[in-house]
N, C-alpha and C positions, 0 to 999 in steps of 0.2 A: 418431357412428358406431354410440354399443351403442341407439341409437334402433330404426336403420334395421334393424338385426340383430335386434330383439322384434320389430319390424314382420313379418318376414320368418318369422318362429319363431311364429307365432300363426296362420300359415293353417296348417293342420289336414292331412296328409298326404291326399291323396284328394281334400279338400275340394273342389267344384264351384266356388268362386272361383280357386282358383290349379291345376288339378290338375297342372302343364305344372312346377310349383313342385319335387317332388319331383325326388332324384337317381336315376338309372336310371328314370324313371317307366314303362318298358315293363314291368319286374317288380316296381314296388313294390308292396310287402304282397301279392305273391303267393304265397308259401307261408304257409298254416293254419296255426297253432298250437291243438290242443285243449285245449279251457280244460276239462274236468273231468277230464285225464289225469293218470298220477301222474310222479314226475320221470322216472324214464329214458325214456319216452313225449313230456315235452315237452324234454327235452334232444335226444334227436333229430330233432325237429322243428330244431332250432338248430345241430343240426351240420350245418358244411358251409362256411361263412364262412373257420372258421376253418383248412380246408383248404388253401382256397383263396391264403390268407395265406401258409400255412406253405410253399409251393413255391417263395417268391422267396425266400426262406431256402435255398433249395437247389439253387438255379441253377447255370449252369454258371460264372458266375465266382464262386462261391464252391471250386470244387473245386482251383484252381488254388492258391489259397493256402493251401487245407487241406493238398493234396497236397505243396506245399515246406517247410510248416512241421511236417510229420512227416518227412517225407525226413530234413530238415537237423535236426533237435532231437527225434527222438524224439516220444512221449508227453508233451514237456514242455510243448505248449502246447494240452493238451486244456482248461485252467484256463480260457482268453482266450475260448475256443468258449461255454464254460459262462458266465462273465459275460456276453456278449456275446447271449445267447438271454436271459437274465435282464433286461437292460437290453429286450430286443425281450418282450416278455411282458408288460410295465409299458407298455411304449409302444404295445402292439395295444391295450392294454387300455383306454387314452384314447382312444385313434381311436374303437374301439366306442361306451364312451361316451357321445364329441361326437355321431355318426351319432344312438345313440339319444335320448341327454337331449333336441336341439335340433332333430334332425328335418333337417338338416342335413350333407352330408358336410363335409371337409375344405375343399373348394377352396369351395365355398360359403361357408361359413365367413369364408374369405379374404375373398372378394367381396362381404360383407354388411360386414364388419368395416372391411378398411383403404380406403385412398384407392384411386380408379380408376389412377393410375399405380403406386402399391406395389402392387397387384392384379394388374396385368400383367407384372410384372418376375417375380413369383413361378410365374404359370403359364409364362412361358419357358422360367425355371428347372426348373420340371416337365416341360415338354415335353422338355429336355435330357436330365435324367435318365431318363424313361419309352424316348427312344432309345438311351440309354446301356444300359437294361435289353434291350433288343429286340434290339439288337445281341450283346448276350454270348448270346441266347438262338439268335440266328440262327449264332452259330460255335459254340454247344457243338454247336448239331443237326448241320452240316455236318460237325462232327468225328468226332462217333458214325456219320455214313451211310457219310464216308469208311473208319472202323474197320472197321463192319458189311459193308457191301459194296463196299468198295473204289472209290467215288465220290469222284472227285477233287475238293477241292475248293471251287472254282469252281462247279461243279456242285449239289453238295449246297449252295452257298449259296440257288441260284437256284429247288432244290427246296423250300426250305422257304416261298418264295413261295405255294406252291399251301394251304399250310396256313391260308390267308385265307378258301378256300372252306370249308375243314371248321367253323373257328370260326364262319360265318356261318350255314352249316347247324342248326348244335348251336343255339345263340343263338334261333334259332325254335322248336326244340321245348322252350325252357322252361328258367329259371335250373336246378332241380333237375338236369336232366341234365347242364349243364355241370359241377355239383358233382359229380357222380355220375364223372363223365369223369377232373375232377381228384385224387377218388378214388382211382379204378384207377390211372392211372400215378402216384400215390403208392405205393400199395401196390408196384407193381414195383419202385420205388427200396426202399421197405424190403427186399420180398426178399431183388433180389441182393445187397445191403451184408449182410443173415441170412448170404447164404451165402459172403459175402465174409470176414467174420469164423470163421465154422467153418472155412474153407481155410487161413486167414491164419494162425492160431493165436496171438493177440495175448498178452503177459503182462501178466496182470491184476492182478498186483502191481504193472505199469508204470501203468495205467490209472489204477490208484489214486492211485497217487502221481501222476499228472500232471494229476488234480484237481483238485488243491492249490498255487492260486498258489505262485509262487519268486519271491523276489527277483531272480535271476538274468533273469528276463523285462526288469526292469526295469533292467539294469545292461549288458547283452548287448546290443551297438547294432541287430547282424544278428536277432537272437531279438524283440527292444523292435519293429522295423523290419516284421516278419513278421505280429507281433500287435496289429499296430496294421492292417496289412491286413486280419486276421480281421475287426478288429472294421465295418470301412470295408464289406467287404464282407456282411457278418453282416445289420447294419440296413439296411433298403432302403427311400429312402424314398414310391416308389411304393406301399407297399403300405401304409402311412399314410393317404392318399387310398381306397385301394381298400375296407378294410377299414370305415371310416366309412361306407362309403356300400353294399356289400349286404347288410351285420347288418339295414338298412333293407327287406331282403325279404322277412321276417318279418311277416306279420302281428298283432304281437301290439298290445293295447288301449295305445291316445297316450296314458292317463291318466298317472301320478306313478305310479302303483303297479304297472300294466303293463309301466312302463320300468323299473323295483326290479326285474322279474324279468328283464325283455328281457338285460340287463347282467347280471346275475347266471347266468344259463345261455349268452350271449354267451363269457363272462369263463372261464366251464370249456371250451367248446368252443375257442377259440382258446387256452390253455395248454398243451392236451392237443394240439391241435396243433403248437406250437410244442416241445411237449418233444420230437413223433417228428423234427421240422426237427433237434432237437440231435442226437437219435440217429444221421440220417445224417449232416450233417457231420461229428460225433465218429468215425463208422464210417470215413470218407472219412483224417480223419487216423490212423486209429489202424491202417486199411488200409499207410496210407504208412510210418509207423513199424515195422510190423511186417515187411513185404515190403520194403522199402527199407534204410530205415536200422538195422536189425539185419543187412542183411547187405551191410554195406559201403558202398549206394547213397544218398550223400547230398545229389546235386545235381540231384534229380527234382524239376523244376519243370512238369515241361511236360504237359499232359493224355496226349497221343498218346505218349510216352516210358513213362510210366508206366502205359499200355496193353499195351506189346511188351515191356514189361520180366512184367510178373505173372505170367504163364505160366510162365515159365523159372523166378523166383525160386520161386515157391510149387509149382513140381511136379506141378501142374493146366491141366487143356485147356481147362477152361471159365471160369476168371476172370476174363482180357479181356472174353470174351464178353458177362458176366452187368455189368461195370466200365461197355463200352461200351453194353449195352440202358439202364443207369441213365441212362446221361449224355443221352442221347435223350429219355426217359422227364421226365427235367428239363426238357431243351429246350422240349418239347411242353408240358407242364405252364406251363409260365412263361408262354407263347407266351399261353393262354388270359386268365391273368391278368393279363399287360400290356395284353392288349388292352382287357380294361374298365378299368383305370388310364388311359386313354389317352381314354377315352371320359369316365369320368368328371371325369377335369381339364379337358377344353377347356367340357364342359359346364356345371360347374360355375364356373369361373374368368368365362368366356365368356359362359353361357347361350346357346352357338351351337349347337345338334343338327344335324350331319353324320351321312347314312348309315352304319352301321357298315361296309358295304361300303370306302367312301371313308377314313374312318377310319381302317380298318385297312391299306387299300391305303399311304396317306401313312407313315402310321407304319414299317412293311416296309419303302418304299421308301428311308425316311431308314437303316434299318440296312444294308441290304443293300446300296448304291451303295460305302460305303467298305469293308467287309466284301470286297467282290467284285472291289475294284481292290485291295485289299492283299494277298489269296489270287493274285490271278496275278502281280503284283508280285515277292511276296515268299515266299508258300510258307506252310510250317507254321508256322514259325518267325514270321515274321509276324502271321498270324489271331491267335498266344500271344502276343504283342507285345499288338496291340490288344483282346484279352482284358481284359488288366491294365488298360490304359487307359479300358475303358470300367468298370472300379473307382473307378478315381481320380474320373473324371466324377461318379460316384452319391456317393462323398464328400463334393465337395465341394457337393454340393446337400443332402446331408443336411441341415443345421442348417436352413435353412430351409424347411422342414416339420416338422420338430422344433421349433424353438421357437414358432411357429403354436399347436402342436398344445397345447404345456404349456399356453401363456397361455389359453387360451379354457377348457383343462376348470379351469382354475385359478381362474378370473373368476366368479364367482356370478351377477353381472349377466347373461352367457350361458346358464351352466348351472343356475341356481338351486339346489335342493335334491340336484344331483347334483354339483356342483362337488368339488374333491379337497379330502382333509382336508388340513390343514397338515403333516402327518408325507409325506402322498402329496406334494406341491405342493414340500418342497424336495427329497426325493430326487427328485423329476423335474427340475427345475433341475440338480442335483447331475450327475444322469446324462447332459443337454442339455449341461452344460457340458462333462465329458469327453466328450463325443462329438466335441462343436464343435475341443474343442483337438487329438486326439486324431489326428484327420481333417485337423485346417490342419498339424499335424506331418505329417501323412504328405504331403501335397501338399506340402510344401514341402523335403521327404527326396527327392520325386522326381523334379522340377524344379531343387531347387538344389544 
């Protein structure tokens, strides 16, 4: 099998033999890199990947856990947040990479490597989880529209359907603009969480100290229980796939030393995005601790709750407001990046190219069917139900994407000269393995 995998790692990106080879081939090696520029010139040639990463980091099912696990413990589990992006920082940083060392995303990878039926159980597996992500991203949005303008919703499920044309739009005028897209409503989620913190007025002696693991995380079944959601919810493994494969829209030189840099200004750009992903989760819990759980309210689980609660506790007219533009602001952001996760796993697992039109159409369609019978069913209370569950789902797919991901940058045979050192190679096992257990604990807290 590592035959068939050099075979496949030897056509040349571009190359007029395979060109059909490449992942994304519509944007590959479409953004310049100037080769006599100095560094902050070719680092932002490179930013942008790593934005794009950092928004499923900040999805709307990650708010729900943030928000219960400050409610209910304070500041005490800003610690689980902070491993949890450190574990994610190491693990973007092989995704990149695989993409650049091998020329190769993820799910290619897959598909070069193992047997044609372990090949397709994995993209299943993918495609589960990629709905699993589409779904949280189709009820945070329908929660912010109902917030924002009182769209009931049912409703707002059905609007965020039409956001199929906007991604489709963007998508032809060129990758940079969708970076550019994911950008801006980054930037809106920092904002208001800016000004969510100056309202809030967190204590920073809390902050401190809740930095700093506690044993009590680990001895506290309710606290153990919470933070093991962080961490389930934290890593996505959508964006494993994703990240492998548009670091690939770089044009910089396929040489050995082209990719020494490609990876080395990859590796800053997705850090530096993944630390502003901590900021706003941290902002998200430390919001909750501060307005919540300092004043009494410690069983705010639920998005829309801790929506109608902010205003009152904090003494400000505009908190909700700025709470529910973020939560949107995610929605829309995710929306963008699920969608090339979605393209690029069947393509890659598959080598099936479906219209992005169709593509994205299918993908919506699998979120939005149960999304839109459990909103009339069942209400708010409901959609928050299935929030959580579609955590649980991206759980338990984690591991396999994860351990994929170690074995191949681990392999020399794959990676050659970029392969992980041995210091690299067992803390990534090390981190694979709490993930793995960590994740089957928590499925198995919630089911049994």
């Amino acid at each position: 099998m590592v035959d068939s995998f050099k075979i496949n790692e030897s056509l040349q990106p571009g190359s007029p033999e395979n060109p059909q080879s490449n992942s994304l081939p519509e944007v590959h090696s479409s953004i310049q890199i100037p080769e006599n520029a100095g560094f902050w010139k070719k680092l932002a040639a490179f930013t942008g990947p790593g934005l794009m990463v950092a928004v499923g980091y900040i999805d709307p099912g990650n708010w729900a856990t943030d928000i219960e696990g400050g409610s209910r413990f304070g500041y005490a589990l800003l610690s689980v947040i902070l491993i949890s992006n450190l574990f994610a920082m190491l693990l973007q940083h092989l995704s990149l990479k695989l993409g650049i060392a091998t020329n190769r995303d993820l799910a290619q990878a897959c598909r070069d490597y193992y047997s044609r039926p372990v090949s397709f159980v994995l993209w299943i597996l993918s495609e589960i989880a990629i709905a699993a992500t589409d779904l949280a991203e189709v009820i945070g949005s329908a929660i912010a529209l109902n917030l924002l303008f009182g769209l009931p919703l049912p409703v707002g499920i059905l609007f965020t359907a039409l956001d199929v044309l906007v991604v489709l739009y963007f998508q032809q005028k060129g990758f940079r603009i969708i970076e550019s897209i994911v950008a801006g409503l980054m930037s809106i989620i920092l904002l208001s969480f800016l000004y969510e913190m100056i309202v809030s007025q967190p204590s920073m002696a809390g902050i401190v100290e809740g930095l700093m693991p506690k044993k009590q995380i680990i001895t506290d079944p309710g606290m153990l229980y919470i933070a093991i959601g962080i961490l389930g919810a934290t890593v996505m493994p959508h964006n494993l796939y994703l990240h492998s494969s548009i670091v690939q829209t770089r044009a910089y030189k396929r040489t050995d030393e082209g990719k020494k840099h490609a990876i080395r200004f990859a590796t800053i750009d997705s850090t530096v995005s993944l630390a502003l992903a901590f900021f706003i989760n941290g902002s998200i819990l430390i919001l909750a601790a501060s307005a919540f759980h300092a004043n009494g309210h410690f069983e705010i689980a639920d998005i829309t709750d801790a929506y109608h609660l902010l205003d009152p506790v904090l003494g400000v007219s505009m908190a909700g407001i700025f709470f529910a533009l973020a939560l949107l602001a995610s929605g829309q952001s995710s929306t963008l990046t699920g969608t090339l996760a979605g393209q690029i796993v069947m393509e890659g697992f598959l080598n099936i190219r479906l219209k992005p039109w169709l593509r994205r159409l299918i993908t919506r369609g699998i979120a939005i069917v149960p999304a839109l019978v459990v909103s009339i069913m069942f209400g708010e209370r409901g959609t928050a139900e299935l929030l959580v569950l579609s955590q649980v789902i991206l759980s338990l797919q984690l591991s396999f994407a994860v351990v994929p991901l170690v074995f191949f940058t681990s392999n020399p045979k794959i990676m050659g000269r970029f392969a992980n050192a041995v210091p690299v190679t067992i803390l990534s096992w090390v981190i694979a393995a709490i993930i793995i257990g960590l994740n089957g604990f928590l499925l198995w807290k919630t089911f049994v």
